[in-house]
N, C-alpha and C positions, 0 to 999 in steps of 0.2 A: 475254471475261470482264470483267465489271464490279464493283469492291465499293466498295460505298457505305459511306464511315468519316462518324461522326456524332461530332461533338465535343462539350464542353459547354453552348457558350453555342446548342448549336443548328443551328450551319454543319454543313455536307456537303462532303465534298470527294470525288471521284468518281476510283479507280484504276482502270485500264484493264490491271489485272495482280495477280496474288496481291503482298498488301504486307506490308511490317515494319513493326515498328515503329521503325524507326528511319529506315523511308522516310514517313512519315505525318510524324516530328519535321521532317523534312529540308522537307516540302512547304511546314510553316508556317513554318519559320525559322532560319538557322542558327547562333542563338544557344540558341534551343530545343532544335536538335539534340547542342549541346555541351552543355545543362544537360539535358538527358533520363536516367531511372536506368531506369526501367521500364513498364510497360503498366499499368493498372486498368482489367476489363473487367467489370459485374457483378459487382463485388466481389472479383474473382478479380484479383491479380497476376500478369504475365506480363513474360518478359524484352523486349528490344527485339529483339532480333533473332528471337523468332517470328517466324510465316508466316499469315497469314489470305487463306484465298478466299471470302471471303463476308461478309454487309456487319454491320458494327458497331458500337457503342455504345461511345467511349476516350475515357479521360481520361490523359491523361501525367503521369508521378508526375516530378517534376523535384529537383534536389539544398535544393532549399528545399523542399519537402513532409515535415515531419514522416515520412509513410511512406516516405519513401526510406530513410531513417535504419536500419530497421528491415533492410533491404534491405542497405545496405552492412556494415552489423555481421554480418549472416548471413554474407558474402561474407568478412570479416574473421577471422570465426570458420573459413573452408576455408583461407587463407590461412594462417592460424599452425599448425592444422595439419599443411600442405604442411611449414611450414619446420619444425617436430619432425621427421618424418618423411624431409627432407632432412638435418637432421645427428643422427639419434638411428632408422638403418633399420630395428633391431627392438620399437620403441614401437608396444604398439597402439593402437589412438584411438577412442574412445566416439561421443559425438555432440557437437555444438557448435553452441549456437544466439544467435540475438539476445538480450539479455534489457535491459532499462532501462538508457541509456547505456551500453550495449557488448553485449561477448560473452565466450563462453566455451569451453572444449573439453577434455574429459578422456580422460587420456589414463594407460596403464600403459606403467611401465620398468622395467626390469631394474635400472637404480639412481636411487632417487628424485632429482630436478631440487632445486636448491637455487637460492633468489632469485636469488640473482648469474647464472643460466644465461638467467634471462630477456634480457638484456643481447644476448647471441647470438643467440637466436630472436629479437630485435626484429630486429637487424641484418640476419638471414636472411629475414624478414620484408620490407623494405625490398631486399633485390635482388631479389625475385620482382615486388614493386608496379613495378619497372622498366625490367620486360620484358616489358609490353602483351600477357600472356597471356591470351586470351580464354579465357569460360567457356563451355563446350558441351553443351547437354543431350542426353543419349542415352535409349534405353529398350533394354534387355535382359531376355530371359528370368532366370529365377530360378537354374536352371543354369548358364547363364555366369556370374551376379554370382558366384557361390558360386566359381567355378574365379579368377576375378578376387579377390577377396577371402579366398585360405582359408589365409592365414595372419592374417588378423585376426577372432578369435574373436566380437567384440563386433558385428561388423558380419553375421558368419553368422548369430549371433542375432537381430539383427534382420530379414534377411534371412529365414529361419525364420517367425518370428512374424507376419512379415506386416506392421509399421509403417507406416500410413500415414503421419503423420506425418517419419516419415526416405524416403519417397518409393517404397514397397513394397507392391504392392497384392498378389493371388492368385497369380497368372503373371508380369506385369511388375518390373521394378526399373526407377526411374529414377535419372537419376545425371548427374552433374556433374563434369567433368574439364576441368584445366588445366595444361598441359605433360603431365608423366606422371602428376599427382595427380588423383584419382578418389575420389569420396564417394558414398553414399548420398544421396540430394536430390529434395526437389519444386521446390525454385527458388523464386519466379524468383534470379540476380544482377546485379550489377553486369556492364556488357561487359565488362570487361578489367578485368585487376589494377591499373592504371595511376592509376581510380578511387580508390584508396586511395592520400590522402597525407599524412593524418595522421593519429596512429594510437598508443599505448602500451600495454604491457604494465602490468598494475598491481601483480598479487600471484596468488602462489599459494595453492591452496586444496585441498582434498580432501575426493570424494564416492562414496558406495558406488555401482557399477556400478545403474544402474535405481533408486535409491536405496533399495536392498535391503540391511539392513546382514549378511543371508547371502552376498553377493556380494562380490565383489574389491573395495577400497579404491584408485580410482581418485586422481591428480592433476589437478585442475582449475587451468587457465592462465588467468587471466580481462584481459580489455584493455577496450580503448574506443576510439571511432574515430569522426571527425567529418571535413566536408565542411570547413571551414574551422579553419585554425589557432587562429585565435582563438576557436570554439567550443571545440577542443580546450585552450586554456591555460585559459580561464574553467573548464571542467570542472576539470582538475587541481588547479587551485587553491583549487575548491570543496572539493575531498575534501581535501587538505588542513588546508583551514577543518571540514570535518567529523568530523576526527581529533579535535579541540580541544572538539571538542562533544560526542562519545563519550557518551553519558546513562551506562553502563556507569564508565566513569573517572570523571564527574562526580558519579553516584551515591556515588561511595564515598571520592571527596573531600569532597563536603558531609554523607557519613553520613547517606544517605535508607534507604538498602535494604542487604541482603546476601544470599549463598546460602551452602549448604556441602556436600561431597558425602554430607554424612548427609542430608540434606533432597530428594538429588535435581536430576537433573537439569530444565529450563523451570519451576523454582521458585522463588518469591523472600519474604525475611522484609524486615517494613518495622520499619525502626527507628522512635523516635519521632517524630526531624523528617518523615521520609517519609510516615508515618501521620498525619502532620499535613496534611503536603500533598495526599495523597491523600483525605483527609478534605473537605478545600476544595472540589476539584475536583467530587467526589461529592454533599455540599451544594448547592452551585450547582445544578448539573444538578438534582437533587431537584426544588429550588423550583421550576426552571422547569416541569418537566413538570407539577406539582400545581399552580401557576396558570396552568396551558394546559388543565387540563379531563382530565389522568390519573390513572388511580386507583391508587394503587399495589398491588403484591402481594407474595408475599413465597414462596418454592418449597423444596423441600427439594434433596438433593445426589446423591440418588441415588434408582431407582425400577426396580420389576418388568422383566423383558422382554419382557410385553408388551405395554406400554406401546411400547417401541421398535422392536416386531414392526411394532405398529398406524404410529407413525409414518415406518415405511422407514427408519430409520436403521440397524436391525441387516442391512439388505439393500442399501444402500447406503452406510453410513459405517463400517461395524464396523470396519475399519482402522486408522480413525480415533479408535476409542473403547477405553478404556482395559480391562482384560480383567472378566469377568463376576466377581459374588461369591456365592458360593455359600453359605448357612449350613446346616451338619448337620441342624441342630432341623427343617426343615422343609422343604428341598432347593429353594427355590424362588431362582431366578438375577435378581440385578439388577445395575443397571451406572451406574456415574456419570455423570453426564450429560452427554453432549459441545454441549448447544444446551436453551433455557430453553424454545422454543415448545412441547411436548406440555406443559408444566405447565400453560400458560398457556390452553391449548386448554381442559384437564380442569376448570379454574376456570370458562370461560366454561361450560362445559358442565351444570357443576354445578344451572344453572338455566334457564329457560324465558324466550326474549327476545321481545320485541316489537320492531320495525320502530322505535318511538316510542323506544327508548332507544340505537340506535346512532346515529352509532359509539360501540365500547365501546372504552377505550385502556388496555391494564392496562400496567404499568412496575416493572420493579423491576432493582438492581443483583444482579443474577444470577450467583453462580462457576461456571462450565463447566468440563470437563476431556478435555482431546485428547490424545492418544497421539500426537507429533508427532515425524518421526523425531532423532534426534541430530543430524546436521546441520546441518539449518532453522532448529535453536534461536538466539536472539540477544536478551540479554540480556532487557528488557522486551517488544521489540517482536515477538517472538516465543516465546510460554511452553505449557507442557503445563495450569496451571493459571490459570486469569485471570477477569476479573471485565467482563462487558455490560454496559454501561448499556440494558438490552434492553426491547423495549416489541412489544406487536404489539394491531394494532388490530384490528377486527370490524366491516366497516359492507356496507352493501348495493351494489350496483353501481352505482345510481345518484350514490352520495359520494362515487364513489374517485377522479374529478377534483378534487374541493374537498379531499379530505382528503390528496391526494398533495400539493398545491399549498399546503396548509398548513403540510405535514409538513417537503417541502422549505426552507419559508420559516424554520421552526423551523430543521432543522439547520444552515441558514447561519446564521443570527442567534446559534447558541450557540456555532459555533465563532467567531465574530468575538468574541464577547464572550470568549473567552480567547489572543486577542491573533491569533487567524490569520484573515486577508482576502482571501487570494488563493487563491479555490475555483473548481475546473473540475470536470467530471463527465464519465463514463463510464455512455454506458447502449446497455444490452446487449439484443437483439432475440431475439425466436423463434427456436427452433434445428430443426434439423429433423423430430427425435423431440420431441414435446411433449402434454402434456394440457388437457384445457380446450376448447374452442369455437374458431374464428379469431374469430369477432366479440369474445369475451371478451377475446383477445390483441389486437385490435386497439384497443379502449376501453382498459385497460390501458397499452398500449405509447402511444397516442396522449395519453394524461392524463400519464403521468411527461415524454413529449417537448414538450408543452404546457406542462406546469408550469416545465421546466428554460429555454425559452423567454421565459414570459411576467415570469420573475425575473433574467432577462440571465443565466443560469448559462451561459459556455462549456460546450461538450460535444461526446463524439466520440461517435458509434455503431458501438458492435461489433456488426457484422451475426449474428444467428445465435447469439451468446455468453452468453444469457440462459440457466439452469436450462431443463429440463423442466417443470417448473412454475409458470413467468411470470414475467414480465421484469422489468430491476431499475434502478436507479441507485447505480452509487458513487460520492462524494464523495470529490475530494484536496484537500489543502492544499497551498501551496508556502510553507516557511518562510524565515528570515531568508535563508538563503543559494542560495535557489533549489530546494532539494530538496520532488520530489511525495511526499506521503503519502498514501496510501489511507485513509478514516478511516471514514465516514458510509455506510452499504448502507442503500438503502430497496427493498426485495424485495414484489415482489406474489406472493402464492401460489394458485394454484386447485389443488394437490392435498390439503392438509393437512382444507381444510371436507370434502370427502370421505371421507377416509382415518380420521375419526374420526366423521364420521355427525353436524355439528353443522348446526345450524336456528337460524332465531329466525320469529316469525307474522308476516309482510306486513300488509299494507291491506284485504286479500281474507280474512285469518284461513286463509292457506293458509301449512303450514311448507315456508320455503326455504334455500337455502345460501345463507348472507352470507360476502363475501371476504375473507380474512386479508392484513392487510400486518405482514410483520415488519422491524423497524427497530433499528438501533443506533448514535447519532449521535458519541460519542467512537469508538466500534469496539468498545473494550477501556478499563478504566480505566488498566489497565499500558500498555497500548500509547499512550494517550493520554498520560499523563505521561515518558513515553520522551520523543515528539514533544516534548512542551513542555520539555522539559529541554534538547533537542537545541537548538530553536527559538531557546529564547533565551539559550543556553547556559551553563545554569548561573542566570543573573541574572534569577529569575522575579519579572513584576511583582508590585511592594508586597503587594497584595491576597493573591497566593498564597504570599508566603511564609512559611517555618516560623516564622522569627523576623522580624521586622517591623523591630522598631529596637534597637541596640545603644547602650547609653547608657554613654561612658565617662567613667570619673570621671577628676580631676586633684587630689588633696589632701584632705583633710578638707569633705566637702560632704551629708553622711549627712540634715542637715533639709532642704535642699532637694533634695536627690535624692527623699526620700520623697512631699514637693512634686510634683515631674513625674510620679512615677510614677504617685501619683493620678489628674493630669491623664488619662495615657497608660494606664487601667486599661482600657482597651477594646482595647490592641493586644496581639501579641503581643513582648515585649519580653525582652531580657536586658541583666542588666548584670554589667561587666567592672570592680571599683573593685579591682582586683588592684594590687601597687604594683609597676610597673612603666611603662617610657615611655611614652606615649600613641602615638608611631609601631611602637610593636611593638603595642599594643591595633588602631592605626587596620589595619597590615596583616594581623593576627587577622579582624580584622571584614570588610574585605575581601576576606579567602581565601575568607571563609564566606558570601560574594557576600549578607550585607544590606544592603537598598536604604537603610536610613538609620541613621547613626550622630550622637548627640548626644551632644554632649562640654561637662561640666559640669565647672568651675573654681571657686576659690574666690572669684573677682572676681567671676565669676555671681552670687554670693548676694547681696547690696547691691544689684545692679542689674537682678535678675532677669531676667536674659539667658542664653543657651548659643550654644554653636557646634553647626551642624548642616550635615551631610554628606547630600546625595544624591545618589545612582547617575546617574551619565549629567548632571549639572548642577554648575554651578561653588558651590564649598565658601564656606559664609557664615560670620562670626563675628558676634559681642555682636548676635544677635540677641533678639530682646524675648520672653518666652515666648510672650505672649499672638499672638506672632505667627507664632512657631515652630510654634506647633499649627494655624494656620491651615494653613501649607506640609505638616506632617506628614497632616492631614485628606486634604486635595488629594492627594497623594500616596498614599495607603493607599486611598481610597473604592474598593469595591467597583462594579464597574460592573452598572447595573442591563440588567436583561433584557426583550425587549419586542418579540414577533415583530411587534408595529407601529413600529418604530421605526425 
């Protein structure tokens, strides 16, 4: 028996025996072999210690490969549970997966875990990583899992239902055990526990079984776990820093937003500075789209069913969408909108296109409304009611390389211009169920991976992870302190031109389907000002803020105060001539994080000077005014926008 292993760069290396993976590491090296986590074959993960007879295509995922990462938090996530279920033996335990720097795993007790118990589970946690427990994949029938498992409820049900996912097909169960602890699992893992050496518990959390709020009220453990210490202290120390940043706490120390349980749960009222800000933000955005060539539109909040019949939403989102309204007068059911595109559709539709006027780019700040469960909620960044900067285009297949590549260029260029520059992407492929053409999917998928290319956008491909109805690209930010946001979806769609019967006349005078791309470059206006609160926490620059400059007095200076203000009638300003010390004004003003504080004396007057304070710069006194506005200009300008720039 011969199997021929193919590596990346091309090499062959020829076994003269069924191999592992961990005998292919060993062949190239055995530094390799000690940094080795797992197999990638075809997109498929597998552990090291499979088995192959037959020849292959591997790339070895090593403790530096991002997808390892993915790998040991899985592994981290059996782990914490092994150690509940070593010191707490009638906990049952839900599921427990990977999620964004760490993992998680829920689990019911007979008496809920209080912070302090995580202290013990770390510790328990730690004698298991120190006794080179390997992980072993098994396959059993459904019957035995069920006899193995039939005092944990959670695990018969999925064992029941079939989970692929937790590693459950019709007949088989797969499953992963280490010492006596045994899970549900596709795998792959880490070899041995030993892989894990650094590692914390963070906080507790609680979530409805299946996130069903009919179901049991689970506790969720949640940790994190890195290959090196020092990724792990950086981490920690971030979320710490991101405690500080809280948009939620900062919100309602600066007095932007509030909610109340009359109002409802993922809802929020904007005070006036928030409405101010959020006002900014919104403007900006405007301009740019309407000097990029969009038209704006403007939709209502609600509409018939079937409207939402026609665009699959009541057949595939209704979960999602908040309950039907029925009026007596006339019995007819409508539903609030959970997505702007069927408006947007019924506008283009309204009239008869020609080939000669696409693309069409309608835009408008759109409120949506999701039925989002209790859980999920999180302040701005996750709401039931929220506002799109939404836009969806119209153009023919021939455009949708130049207009993805525009599009793209656009949404980097508007998030840079509100202070974020460190953008990567995710774009997401054919999945296996889909509609459309392969050649459509292919032009498509080949014009958003071209365009994310040819504008140096980093990006990772989720094989397979695209919609049914065409592939997409999401946009992250990484802010001040390292944290990825999700922001920017630019989404090709080939079901929607269908699903609503829309045309416009070709070159031939023959009527055809033109392709919809639906896009939204902040995400959310709420979700976007979370972000920028988080960002720069609290200290948004000049241009966005509520108040601009705080001008504090020092004595009797009411004529030339009225003097500045003048000047300064173009900012947004307050003033504080309250009689009280100027160090209790200067730390008023900087609680309320504005960027500039001018401090007017009576010395001032004669010599038509001030003192002026700015954010992040060293404090100047008897400055000249004429030159003080120069500094204040500079500091306050708006940054212009300019997808050539």
């Amino acid at each position: 028996m011969n199997v021929d292993v193919t590596l990346p760069d091309g090499s062959v290396k020829t076994f003269d025996h069924a191999v592992s993976g961990f005998d292919i590491a060993k062949s190239i090296g055995s530094r390799l072999a000690k940094d080795a986590i797992c197999l990638e074959i075809d997109n498929v993960f597998y552990d090291l210690s499979a088995i192959f007879e037959s020849d292959i295509s591997v790339r070895i995922v090593t403790n530096s490969d991002p997808d390892a990462l993915h790998i040991l938090r899985h592994s981290s996530a059996h782990i914490l549970a092994q150690a509940v279920l070593n010191l707490y033996p009638s906990a049952e335990y839900g599921v427990g997966p990977s999620i964004e720097n760490g993992f998680y795993y829920d689990f019911l007790f007979k008496e809920p875990l209080k912070e302090s118990d995580l202290i013990e589970i770390e510790n328990e946690m730690i004698k298991i990583t120190k006794n080179a427990q390997e992980f072993t994949k098994s396959e059993i029938s459904k019957k035995d899992a069920k006899k193995l498992f039939k005092n944990q409820s959670f695990k018969i049900e999925l064992i029941e239902s079939a989970e692929t996912d937790e590693g459950v097909s019709e007949d088989v169960v797969t499953m992963y055990s280490n010492d006596k602890f045994s899970d549900l699992c596709k795998g792959p893992h880490i070899p041995n526990t030993t892989y894990l050496k650094h590692f914390k518990l963070t906080k507790l959390g609680g979530a409805y079984w299946r996130g069903d709020e009919d179901n049991p009220q689970l506790q969720r453990i949640y940790g994190t776990s890195w290959f090196t210490k020092k990724d792990l202290d950086v981490y920690l120390t971030q979320q710490e820093e991101a405690e500080k940043r809280d948009h939620r706490k900062l919100g309602n120390e600066l007095n932007l937003f509030t909610t109340s349980n009359e109002l409802g749960s993922g809802n929020f009222l904007w005070k006036p500075k928030g409405a101010i800000l959020r006002d900014l933000i919104e403007t900006y955005s405007k301009n740019a789209h309407i000097n990029n060539n969009y038209d704006l539109v403007n939709t209502p909040h609600i509409g018939k069913s079937i409207l939402w019949e026609t665009s699959g939403h009541l057949n595939h989102y209704k979960e999602n969408m908040f309950p039907p309204i029925v009026h007596e007068e006339n019995d007819e059911t409508y539903y609030l909108k959970p997505m702007n595109c069927p408006f947007h559709i019924l506008i283009y539709k309204s009239d008869l296109h020609s080939y000669k006027e696409l693309p069409l780019r309608y835009f408008e700040f759109g409120s949506v409304y999701r039925y989002e469960k209790t859980g999920v909620l999180h302040g701005l960044l996750r709401l039931r009611g929220f506002t799109q900067d939404d836009a969806h285009i119209f153009c023919t297949n021939d455009q949708i390389n130049n207009e993805v590549k525009t599009l793209l260029n656009f949404s980097v260029k508007l998030l840079n211009s509100f202070g974020l520059v460190d953008i990567e992407a995710d774009l997401s492929t054919k999945p296996k169920k889909y509609i459309g053409s392969d050649e459509d999917w292919e032009v498509a998928t080949s014009s958003l991976k071209n365009s994310l290319t040819e504008l140096d956008i980093p990006f990772a491909t989720a094989n397979g992870e695209g919609a049914f109805y065409g592939p997409k690209i999401d946009l992250h930010a990484k802010d001040a302190i390292g944290r990825r946001w999700q922001l920017s979806t630019i989404q090709i769609d080939f079901a929607q031109p269908d699903n609503f019967n829309i045309e416009y006349v070709n070159s031939d005078n023959q009527k055809v389907r033109p392709v919809m791309i639906h896009r939204a470059l902040l995400g959310s206006v709420e979700r976007f000002t979370g972000v920028l609160i988080e960002h720069y926490a609290g200290h948004m620059p000049g241009w966005l803020s509520p108040v601009q400059i705080d001008i504090l007095t020092i004595g009797e200076v009411s004529d030339y105060l009225n003097e500045i203000k003048e000047i300064l009638s173009d900012y947004r300003i307050n003033i504080d001539d309250r009689n009280l010390r100027l160090g209790e004004k200067l730390h008023n003003s900087q609680k309320n994080k504005v960027p500039i504080q001018v401090i007017v004396g009576e010395k001032d007057i004669s010599a038509s000077t001030l003192g002026i304070n700015i954010h992040n710069q060293d404090n100047l006194k008897d400055v000249a005014l004429t030159e003080a506005v120069k500094l204040i200009k500079a500091e306050l300008k708006v940054p212009e926008f300019s997808i050539n720039g």
